[in-house]
Every structure is written in C-alpha cells, then in structure tokens.
N, C-alpha and C positions, 0 to 999 in steps of 0.2 A: 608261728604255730600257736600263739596263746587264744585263746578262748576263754578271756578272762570275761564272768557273769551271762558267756552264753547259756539257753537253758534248754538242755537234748532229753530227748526221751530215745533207751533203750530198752527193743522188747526181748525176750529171751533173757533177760538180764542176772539171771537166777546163777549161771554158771557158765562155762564154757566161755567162747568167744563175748558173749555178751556182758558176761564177769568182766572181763578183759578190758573192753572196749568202756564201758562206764568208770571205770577206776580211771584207765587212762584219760578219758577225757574231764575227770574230776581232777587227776592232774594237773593239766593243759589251761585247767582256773574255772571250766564249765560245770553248773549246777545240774542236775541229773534225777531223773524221774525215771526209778528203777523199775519196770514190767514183765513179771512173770505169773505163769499159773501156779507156781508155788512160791503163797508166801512167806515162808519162813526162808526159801533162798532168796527172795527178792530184800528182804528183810538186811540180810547177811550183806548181799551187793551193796545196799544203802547205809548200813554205817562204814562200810570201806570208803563207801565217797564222803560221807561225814567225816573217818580218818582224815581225808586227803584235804579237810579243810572247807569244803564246797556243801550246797544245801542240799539234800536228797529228799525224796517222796518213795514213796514203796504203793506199788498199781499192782493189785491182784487182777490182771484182765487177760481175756480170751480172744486173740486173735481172728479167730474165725467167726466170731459172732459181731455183726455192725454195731449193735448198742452198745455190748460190751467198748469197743473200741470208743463211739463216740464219749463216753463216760470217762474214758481215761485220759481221750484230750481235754474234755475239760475240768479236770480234774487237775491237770496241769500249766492250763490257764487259769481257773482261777486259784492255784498255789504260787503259780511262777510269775503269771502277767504274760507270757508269751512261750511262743516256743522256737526255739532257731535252730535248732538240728533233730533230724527223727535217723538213728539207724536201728533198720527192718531187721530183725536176724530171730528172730523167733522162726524154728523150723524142725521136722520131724522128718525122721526118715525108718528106714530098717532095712535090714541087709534081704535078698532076696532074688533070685533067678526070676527072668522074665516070666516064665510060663506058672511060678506059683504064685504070683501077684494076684489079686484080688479085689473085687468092686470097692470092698472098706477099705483097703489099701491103695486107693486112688482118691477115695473121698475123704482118709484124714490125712494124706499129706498135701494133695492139690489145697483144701479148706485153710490148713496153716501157710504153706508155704507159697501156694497162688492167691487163693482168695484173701488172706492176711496182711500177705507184705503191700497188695493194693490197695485195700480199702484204709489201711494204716497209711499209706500215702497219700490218696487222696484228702481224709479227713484231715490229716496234718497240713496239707493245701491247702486246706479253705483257711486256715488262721493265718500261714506267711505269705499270701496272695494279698490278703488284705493290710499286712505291712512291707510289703515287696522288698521280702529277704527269707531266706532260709534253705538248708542245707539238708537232704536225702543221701543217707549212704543206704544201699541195699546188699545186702550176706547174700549173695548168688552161690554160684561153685563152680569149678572147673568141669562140673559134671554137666553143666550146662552147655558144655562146650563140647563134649562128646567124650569125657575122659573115659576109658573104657572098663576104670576099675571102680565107677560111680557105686553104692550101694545097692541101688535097681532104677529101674527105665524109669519109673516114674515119679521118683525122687530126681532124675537128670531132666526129666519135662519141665518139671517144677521151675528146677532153678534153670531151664532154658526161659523159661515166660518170665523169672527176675529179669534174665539180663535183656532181652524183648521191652519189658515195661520201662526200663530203667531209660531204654535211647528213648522210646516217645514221649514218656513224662515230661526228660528232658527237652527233647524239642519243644514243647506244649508249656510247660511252666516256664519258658527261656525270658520269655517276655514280662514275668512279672519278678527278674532276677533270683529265682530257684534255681538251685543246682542240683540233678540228680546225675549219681553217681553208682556203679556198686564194685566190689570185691570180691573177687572168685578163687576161694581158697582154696590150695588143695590139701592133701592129707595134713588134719590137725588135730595135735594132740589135746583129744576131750574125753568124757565120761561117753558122749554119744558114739564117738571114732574109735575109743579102745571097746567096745560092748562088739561091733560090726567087726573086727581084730580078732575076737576072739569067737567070733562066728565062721569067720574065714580060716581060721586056723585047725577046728573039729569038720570042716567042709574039705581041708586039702587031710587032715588025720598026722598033724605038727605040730608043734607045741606053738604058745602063743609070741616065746619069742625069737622060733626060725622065723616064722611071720612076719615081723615087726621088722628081722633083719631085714628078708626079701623084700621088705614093702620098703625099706630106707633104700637097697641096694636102683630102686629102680626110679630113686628120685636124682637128678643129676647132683646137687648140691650135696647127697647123701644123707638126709635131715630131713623130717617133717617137720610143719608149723607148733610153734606154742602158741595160743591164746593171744599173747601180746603180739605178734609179730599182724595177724590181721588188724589188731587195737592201734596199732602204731599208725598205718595207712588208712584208720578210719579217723584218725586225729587229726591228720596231714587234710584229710579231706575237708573236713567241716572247718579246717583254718582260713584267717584269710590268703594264708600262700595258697590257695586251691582256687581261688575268684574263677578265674577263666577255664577250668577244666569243668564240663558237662558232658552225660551222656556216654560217659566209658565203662569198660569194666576190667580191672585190674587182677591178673591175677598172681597168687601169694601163693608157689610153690616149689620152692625151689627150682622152675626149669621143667617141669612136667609136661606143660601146654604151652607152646609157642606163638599165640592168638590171642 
C-alpha cells in the first residue's frame, strides 16, 4: 500500500471526498497537488498533507475549462517533476425531479463532471504515456449505475459516462502501463450529500433526521459512507498492490448495488 514519493493530483480537493482521499494518500507517503475552485479550502487540504509529513501545492483550477486544466498539470510538473496518480472527483450535482431539470442544469454538471473528469484524464496522459506509468482513479457513483435515489437524471448520466470512460481509457492507455480505474460511491456523508438530505426531507415534509434514518434503514449494512471509506480504496488503487487491476468500477455502499 505505500506510495512513498508518489506525486497525485486531487481535484475537488477542497472538501468532501476529495479532503479525504489527499490526506489519505499523503499518508500512504504520496506528495499531493491539492485542486479546488476554492482556494482557501484547497489551501486547508494542503497543510493537512504537509501535517502528514508529504509536500503539497494548492491549484486554484477549473475543471471545465481546458486551459484552466492544462495550467494545472503543469504546474505540477514543474513543481513535482512528474505526476503518477490523478484522482478525478471534482463534481457538481443538485437534487432535483426529472421534469424540473433544465438546459443550465445539464451544461454545469455534464461541463464538471463529463467534460472535466476527461480532459483531466487525458491531459494527465500525455505526461504518464510518456514515462509508461501512472494511475487514474475516477469518483463515479452508484448513480451511474441506475441507483434510483441518484439526486437527478442528469447527475446519473454524468457519472454513467465516468464509468463508460473509465473501461476505454482503460483499454487504450493498457498499453503504455496506465491503470484506469473508478469508484462508485454510494450515499456519503458530505457537505454536498447532507445539503440534497435536507432537500428530500422539506420534499417528503420530515424532519431532516426521519430522513437520514430512512435513507440508513435502506442501506443493507445500515451505514452510509464517510469520506475516508471511498479515500481508503482510492489508496489501495494507486498502490502497487493494484498493478493488474484496470478498467473496473468499484462500488462503496454498503450493499446498495450489486454490479
């Protein structure tokens, strides 16, 4: 599991899963290149991984925009000298019934969450292609999968075309020993997950924590995700115990999706 002097770039890194996942793997001995549109959380992520001992960068970049992106990889080449892990997890959603969805609400979650987590893969390819190594986790969802309590259709499109990209990458980058993988979390405890909690809770007219019970009562394990529990299997991934696993997508839910 060590990852000692790998050097990963997390985006979303500001909070949430992506908090999570950069601590852990500043753990695990990996130097870390913290990426959020806020940087004062990004900020925050990055002395946590300096706590942890490891070197950190703080990326104020945009996902959705390619310059943005190209700037940030190199930004952490030339800070790092390379890059050997990118986990994708910068993603937007909102809670929302099909029929009140709306054009802007197709163009800024598709812009982060499709057009993002790709072009942030690709561009992080061109640098491990050319040293034939490196590791892709991508933050899908069970919603990609058809969970039926996804936040709306088009947040479940989204992270269907994660887990979609994630097998071709895979196939396609195999050959220059790239690993693309992702993780399909399901309900986890964040700032993003309890905002959508307490949307569903004035939507059924309950409080916010019948809610939270019913939403536990209907996970088998009876437990939603913390933070660390997707971090932990994005650590396992980018280690070397993961060499021969490509192309999956794992998901983190207690038992919710069986796929």
């Amino acid at each position: 599991m060590t990852l000692d002097d790998r050097v990963a770039i997390v985006t979303g890194a500001g909070n949430g899963i992506g908090r999570a996942t950069a601590v852990a793997l500043a753990r695990a001995g990996a130097h870390v290149a913290a990426v959020d549109l806020d940087p004062a959380a990004a900020r925050s992520t990055a002395d946590a991984v300096s706590a942890a001992g490891r070197k950190s960068l703080v990326l104020d970049a945009d996902v959705g925009d390619l310059a943005s992106i190209d700037g940030m990889v190199r930004r952490v080449v030339d800070g790092f000298g390379r890059i050997d892990v990118l986990v994708n997890n910068a993603g937007v959603t909102r809670r929302a019934y099909i029929m009140d969805l709306t054009e802007d609400d197709w163009d800024r979650i598709m812009r982060v969450n499709g057009k993002g987590a790709f072009f942030c893969l690709q561009r992080v390819a061109r640098e491990m292609i050319a040293r034939r190594s490196g590791v892709v986790v991508n933050i899908a969802s069970i919603a990609g999968k058809g969970y039926a309590g996804t936040s709306n259709a088009i947040y479940a499109a989204s992270k269907g075309a994660v887990i979609s990209m994630t097998r071709i990458a895979a196939l396609q980058l195999a050959r220059h020993n790239i690993n693309v993988n992702a993780i399909c979390p399901g309900t986890t405890v964040t700032a993003l997950s309890q905002g959508n909690l307490g949307a569903r809770a004035r939507e059924e007219g309950v409080s916010v924590e019948e809610m939270a019970r019913r939403r536990n009562a209907a996970i088998p394990l009876g437990r939603p995700n913390d933070p660390e529990d997707i971090a932990a299997l994005a650590v396992f991934l980018a280690s070397p115990g993961a060499r021969n696993i490509t192309g999956q997508s794992f998901n983190v839910d207690g038992g919710v999706i069986l796929d």
